[in-house]
MIDOTI-748036 format. One record per residue (C-alpha): residue in one letter; y, z, x. Coordinates in steps of 0.25 Angstrom, whole numbers, plus 2048, in hexadecimal, padded with zeros to 3 digits. Last residue first. Layout:
aYZX...
END
This chain:
xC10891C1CxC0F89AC26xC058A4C29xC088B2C2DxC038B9C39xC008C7C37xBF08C5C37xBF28BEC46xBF88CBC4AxBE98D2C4BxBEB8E0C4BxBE38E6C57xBEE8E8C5ExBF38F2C54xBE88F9C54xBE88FBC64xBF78FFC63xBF490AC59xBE990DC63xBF390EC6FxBFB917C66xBF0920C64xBE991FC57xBE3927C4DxBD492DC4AxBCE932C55xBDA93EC54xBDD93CC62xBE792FC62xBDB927C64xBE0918C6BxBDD91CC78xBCF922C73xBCB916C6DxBC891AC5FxBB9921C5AxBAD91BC51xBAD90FC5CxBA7917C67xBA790FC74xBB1905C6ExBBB90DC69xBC190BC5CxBD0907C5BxBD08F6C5CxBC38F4C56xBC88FEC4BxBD48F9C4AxBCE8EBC45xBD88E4C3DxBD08DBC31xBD78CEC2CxBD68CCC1CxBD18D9C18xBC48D8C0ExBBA8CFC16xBB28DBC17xBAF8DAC25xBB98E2C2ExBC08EAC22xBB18ECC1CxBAC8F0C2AxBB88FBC2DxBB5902C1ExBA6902C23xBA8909C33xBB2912C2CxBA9917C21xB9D917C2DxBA791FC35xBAB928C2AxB9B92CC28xB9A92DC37xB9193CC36xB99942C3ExBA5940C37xBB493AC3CxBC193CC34xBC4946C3ExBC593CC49xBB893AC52xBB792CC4ExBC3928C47xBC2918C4AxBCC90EC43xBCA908C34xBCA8F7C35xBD88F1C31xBD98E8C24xBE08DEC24xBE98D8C16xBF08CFC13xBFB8CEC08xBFA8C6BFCxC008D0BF5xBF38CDBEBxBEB8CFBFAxBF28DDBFCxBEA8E2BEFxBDD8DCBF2xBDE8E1C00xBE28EEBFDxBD68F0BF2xBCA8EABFCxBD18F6C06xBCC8FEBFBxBBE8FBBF7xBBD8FCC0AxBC2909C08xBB990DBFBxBAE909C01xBB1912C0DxBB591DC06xBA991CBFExB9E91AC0BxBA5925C13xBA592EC06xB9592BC05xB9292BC14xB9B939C14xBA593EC1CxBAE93FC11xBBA937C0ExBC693AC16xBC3933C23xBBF926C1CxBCC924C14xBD592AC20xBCE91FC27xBD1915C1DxBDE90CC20xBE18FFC29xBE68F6C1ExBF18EAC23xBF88E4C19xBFD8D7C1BxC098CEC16xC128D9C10xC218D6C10xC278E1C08xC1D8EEC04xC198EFBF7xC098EABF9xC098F2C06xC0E901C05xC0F901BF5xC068F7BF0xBFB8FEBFBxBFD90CBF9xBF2911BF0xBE990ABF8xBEB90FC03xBEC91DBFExBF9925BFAxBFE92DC05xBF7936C0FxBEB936C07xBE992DBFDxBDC928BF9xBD591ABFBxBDB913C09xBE0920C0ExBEC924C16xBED931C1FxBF792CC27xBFF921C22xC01911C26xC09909C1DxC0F901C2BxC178F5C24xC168ECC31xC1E8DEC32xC198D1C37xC258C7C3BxC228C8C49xC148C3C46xC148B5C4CxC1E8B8C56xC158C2C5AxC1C8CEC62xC1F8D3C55xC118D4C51xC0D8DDC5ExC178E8C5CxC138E8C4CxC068ECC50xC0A8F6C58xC118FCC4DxC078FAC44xBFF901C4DxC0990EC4FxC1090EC5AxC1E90FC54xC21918C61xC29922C57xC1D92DC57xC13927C5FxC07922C58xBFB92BC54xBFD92AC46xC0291CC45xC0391AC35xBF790FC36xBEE919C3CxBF4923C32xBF191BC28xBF190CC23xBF6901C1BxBFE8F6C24xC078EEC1DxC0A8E0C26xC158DBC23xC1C8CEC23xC268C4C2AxC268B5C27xC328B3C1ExC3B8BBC27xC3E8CBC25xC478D4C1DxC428E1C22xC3B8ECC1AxC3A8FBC1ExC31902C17xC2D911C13xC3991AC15xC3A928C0DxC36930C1AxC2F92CC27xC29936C30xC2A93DC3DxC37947C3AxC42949C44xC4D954C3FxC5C950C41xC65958C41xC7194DC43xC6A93EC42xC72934C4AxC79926C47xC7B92DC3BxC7A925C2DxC70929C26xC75938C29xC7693FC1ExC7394DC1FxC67954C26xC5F94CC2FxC50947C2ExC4B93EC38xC41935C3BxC36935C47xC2B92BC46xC1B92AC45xC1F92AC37xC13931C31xC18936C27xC1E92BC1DxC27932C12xC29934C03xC2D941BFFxC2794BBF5xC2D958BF8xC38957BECxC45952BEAxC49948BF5xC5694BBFCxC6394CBF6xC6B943C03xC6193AC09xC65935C14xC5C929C19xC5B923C27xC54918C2BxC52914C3AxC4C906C3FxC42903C49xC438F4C4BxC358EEC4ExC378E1C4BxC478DEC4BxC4F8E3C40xC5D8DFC39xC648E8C30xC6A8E2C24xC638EAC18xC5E8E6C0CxC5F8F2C01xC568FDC02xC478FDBFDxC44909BF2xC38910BF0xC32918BE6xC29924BE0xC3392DBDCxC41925BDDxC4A920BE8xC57925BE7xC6091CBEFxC6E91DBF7xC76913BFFxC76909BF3xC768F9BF5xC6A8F8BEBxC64903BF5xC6B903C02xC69905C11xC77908C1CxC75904C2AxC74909C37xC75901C44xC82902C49xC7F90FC52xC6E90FC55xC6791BC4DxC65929C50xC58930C4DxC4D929C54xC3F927C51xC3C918C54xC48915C5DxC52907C5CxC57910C68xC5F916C5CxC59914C50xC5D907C46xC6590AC3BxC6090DC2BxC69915C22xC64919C15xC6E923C0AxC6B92DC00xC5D92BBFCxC58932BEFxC49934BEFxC45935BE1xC3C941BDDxC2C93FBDFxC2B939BEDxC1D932BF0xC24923BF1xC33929BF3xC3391BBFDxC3F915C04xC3F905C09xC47900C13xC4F8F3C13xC4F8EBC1FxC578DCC24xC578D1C2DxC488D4C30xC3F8DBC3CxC2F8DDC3BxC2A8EDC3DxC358F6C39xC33905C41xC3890DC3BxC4291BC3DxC45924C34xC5192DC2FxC53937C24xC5F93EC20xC6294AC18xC69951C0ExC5C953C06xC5094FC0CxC45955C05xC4C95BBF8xC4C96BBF6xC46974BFFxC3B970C0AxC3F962C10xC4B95DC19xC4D96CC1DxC4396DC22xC39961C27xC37956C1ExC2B954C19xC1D94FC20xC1695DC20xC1895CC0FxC13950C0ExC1B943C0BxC1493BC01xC1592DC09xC1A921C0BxC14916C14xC1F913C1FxC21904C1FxC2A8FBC2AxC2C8ECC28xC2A8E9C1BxC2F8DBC19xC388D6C0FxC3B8C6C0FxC428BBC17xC4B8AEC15xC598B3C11xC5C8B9C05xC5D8C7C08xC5A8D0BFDxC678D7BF6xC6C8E5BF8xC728E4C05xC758EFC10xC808EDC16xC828EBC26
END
């Protein structure tokens, strides 16, 4: 079908269904060659990605970031389909299914320095937990080595030379694990559907999870809430990335640098779930002053979010910081631990967060509760195996997503 240029009227609204946080792309995490190295990233090519959406709707629009880019990306032409095998991963898409994406009912855009642009509504009907396939060509490239992307993908892309957005099969197609240009997919959902944003790092980004399993907790999480007919209509925007901080930015801007942008922004919103400040904790000095400082200032920080979400009227639950005993955030002298140990009883009794998550309880070992159970360790003592990504998940209480009625 067409795309349209006008909102639909029926009854229904906007809902973020799938979020990649954006990010500065590094120079490790660029195109390979020959899509990167001399003149524009990307020129002649195309791009395309799998996601996963989280709650289904009637119609989707996508929205594409140039956040960290510095010259304007110009976007040729936008095809989404649905992957062959309905596959997280996979290159080729299903015969019938592609369809043609505009901008103010144009095939192309530029989307300038600093910006995003959200398509045109989109006829394309998705169930929970469609995996659906995007593809970009973009025919001059993006001047300049400052790309936006997302990383840590946990899922294969392609890149392929040419135009071929519409090609049921890439040709010379060279796989790639992370997300380029895309940030968000939203769905034209009913009345009672909703987010949930979750701010976080690499725990939150699946680092440990299993490359196009979708195993990530949030994605377990959102197994469990569709199976409730009281919070099938919940939605995860996952804003997770690794190397976060709460205070100082790092891997991409800081927590709270990011919050009206990743959260606040962001289509649908109802709650906002906050599990972030390891990588706060692990990069301050080992000290019992800078342990003491960073952990105020965490705690001073999270206060900020909650202030800020609450005037969106959005709730907002704050998660407990896991174990990393033995990790190499670790110090002998448990300076971190003691940080860790403060910032988790603030979040538990500080009255601050209006419902507390404890993935602590859920992820520490009981016979020595500095270190993770040793199923869910992933090796590092620090992230998650999928069977501790699992455990997180089930330690979300669903009752917190249920919406009341009027």
């Amino acid at each position: 079908m067409e795309s349209e240029v006008e909102v639909p009227d029926e009854a229904g609204h906007w809902i973020a269904t799938w979020t990649a946080m954006p990010q500065l792309t590094e120079p490790d995490n660029l195109p390979p060659a020959p899509y990167a190295g001399k003149g524009p990233v990307l020129a002649d090519s195309t791009v395309r990605q799998t996601v996963r959406v989280t709650a289904g709707g009637s119609r989707l629009r996508l929205r594409l970031s140039n956040a960290f880019g510095r010259t304007p990306l110009p976007i040729t032409r936008v095809t989404v389909a649905l992957p062959d095998g309905g596959l997280a991963g996979v290159s080729a898409i299903q015969q019938g299914s592609l369809r043609p994406v505009t901008f103010h009912g144009r095939p192309s855009a530029v989307v300038p320095a600093g910006a995003q642009f959200v398509s045109d509504p989109l006829d394309l009907a998705l169930p929970p937990g469609t995996v659906l396939s995007v593809t970009l060509h973009l025919a001059d490239g993006q001047a300049g080595t400052d790309i936006t992307s997302h990383p840590g993908s946990r899922t294969t892309s392609y890149l392929a030379p040419g135009n071929q957005a519409e090609a049921a099969v890439l040709t010379g197609a060279t796989p790639v694990e992370h997300w380029y240009f895309l940030s968000g997919v939203e769905v034209w959902a009913a009345p009672g559907a909703a987010t949930l944003a979750l701010i976080g790092d690499s725990l939150t980004d699946g680092r440990g999870s299993t490359t196009n399993g979708n195993d990530r907790w949030p994605d377990r999480l959102f197994d469990r809430l569709r199976a409730d007919p009281r919070t099938a209509g919940v939605a995860i925007a996952n804003q997770g990335a690794g190397g976060n901080r709460v205070l100082n930015d790092g891997l991409g801007p800081a927590a709270l640098a990011r919050l009206d942008r990743d959260v606040l922004a962001q289509s649908g919103v109802a709650w906002l779930g906050v599990f972030e400040g390891v990588n706060d904790l692990g990069t301050a000095e080992a000290t019992e002053d800078a342990q003491k400082k960073v952990a105020d200032d965490l705690i001073a920080a999270y206060d900020q979010i909650i202030t800020r979400a609450h005037a969106q009227h959005i709730q907002v639950y704050g998660a407990t910081l896991t174990p990393f005993g033995g990790s190499f955030y670790d110090d002998d002298q448990g300076h971190r631990e003691a940080a860790r140990q403060a910032v988790n009883e603030w979040i538990r009794d500080g009255g601050g967060f209006d419902a507390v998550i404890d993935f602590d309880r859920a992820a520490r070992d009981p016979g020595d509760p500095r270190r993770l159970v040793a199923a869910y360790d992933v090796g590092d003592h620090l992230h998650l195996s999928p069977a501790g990504y699992r455990a997180l998940a089930d330690a979300f209480p669903a009752r917190l997503l249920i919406r009341q009625r009027d």
